[in-house]
Residue, then its C-alpha position, 0 to 999 in steps of 0.5 A: x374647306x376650299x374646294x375647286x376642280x382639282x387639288x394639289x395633294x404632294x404631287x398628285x392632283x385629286x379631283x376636289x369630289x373625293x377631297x371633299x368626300x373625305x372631308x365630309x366623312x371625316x367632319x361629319x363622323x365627328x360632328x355627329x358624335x358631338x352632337x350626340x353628347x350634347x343631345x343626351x346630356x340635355x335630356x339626361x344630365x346625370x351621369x349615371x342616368x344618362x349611361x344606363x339609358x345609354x346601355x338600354x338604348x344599344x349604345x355598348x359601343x358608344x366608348x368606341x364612337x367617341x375615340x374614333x370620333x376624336x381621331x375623325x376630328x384630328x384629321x380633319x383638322x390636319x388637313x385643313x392645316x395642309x390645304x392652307x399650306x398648299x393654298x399658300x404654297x401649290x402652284x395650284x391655287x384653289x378658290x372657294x367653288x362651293x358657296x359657305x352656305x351650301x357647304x354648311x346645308x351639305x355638312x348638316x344634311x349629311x350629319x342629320x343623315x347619318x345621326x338618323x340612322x345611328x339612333x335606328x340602328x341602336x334602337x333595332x340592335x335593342x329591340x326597340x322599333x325605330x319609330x320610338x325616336x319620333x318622339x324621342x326628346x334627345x333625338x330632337x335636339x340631336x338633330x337641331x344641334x347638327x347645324x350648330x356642330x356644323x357650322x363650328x366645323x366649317x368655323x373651325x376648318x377655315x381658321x385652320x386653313x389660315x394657319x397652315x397658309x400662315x405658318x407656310x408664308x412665315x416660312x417662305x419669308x424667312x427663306x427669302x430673307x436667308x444671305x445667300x454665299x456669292x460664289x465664283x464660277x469654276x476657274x475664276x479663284x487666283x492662286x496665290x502668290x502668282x498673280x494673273x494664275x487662274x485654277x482653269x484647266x490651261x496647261x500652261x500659264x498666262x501671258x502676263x505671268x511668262x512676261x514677269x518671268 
């Protein structure tokens, strides 16, 4: 997302740390679910496998992590569409303050973070010491898939954004090409049948029609 020193959210202005906090919290929770999959189903292509690893490895909750991931990941991209709208939009401009680069290394270093600590937390909820993942094959590639998963999401959240920008500009031109009804100001529509008689607020009537009268 495009992150400067404030940004526009309705009619409030946020300092870009929290916007970009948020952000964070939301692709990163998602990102590393992904990548979870991805991990687990290279180590452990079948099924059935796989999820009875899974039940050994304290991954009971794992149905849970994956719909709120997928909720995660829809509101990301929700408000990538809204801040390409205010992009387009807000009298407030942002501009690209944080290089993609080092977007991209905050996102995987906070995803690499907390799918560390995900995988010590099942391992203890299991009884397992933590110190099994060093040479833990899933946890390997888990962790190199990060980068990938992140770099979609930066991908993913800069499209959205040029479709919120989008939409938001094909609805200010098809405003601007709407006629607009010319009207008169108060008192300037002539009743009729009397020429010169103007609907103002004048008790009596024009000269021109007292001299037809």
């Amino acid at each position: 997302m495009a992150f400067d020193a404030t940004t526009c959210l309705g009619s409030a202005v946020v300092p870009w740390r929290r916007v970009r906090a948020g952000w964070l919290a939301l692709t990163g929770a998602s990102g590393v679910v992904v990548a979870h999959v991805v991990g687990y189903t290279a180590v452990y292509p079948h099924g059935h496998q796989r999820a009875v690893y899974l039940d050994a490895t304290g991954h009971g909750y794992w149905p849970i992590a994956v719909a709120l991931a997928v909720a995660a990941a829809a509101a990301s991209l929700a408000a990538a569409v809204h801040n390409g709208w205010l992009l387009a939009r807000g009298p407030h401009r942002m501009s690209e303050a944080v290089p993609f680069w080092l977007r991209l290394a905050g996102l995987t270093t906070w995803q690499m973070l907390l799918f560390g600590a995900m995988e010590s937390m099942e391992r203890l909820h299991a009884g397992i010491s933590p110190t099994v993942l060093l040479s833990s094959p899933e946890f390997g590639i888990g962790l190199a898939v990060q980068v990938a998963v992140a770099l979609l999401a930066l991908m993913l959240t800069r499209w959205f954004e040029r479709l919120g920008s989008l939409v938001a500009n094909a609805l200010a031109d098809r405003a601007r090409h709407v006629p607009r009804a010319v009207l008169r100001p108060v008192g300037q529509h002539r009743l009729p049948g009397l020429p010169g008689w103007s609907s103002s607020r004048s008790r009596a009537p024009p000269p021109t029609v007292i001299a037809q009268l």
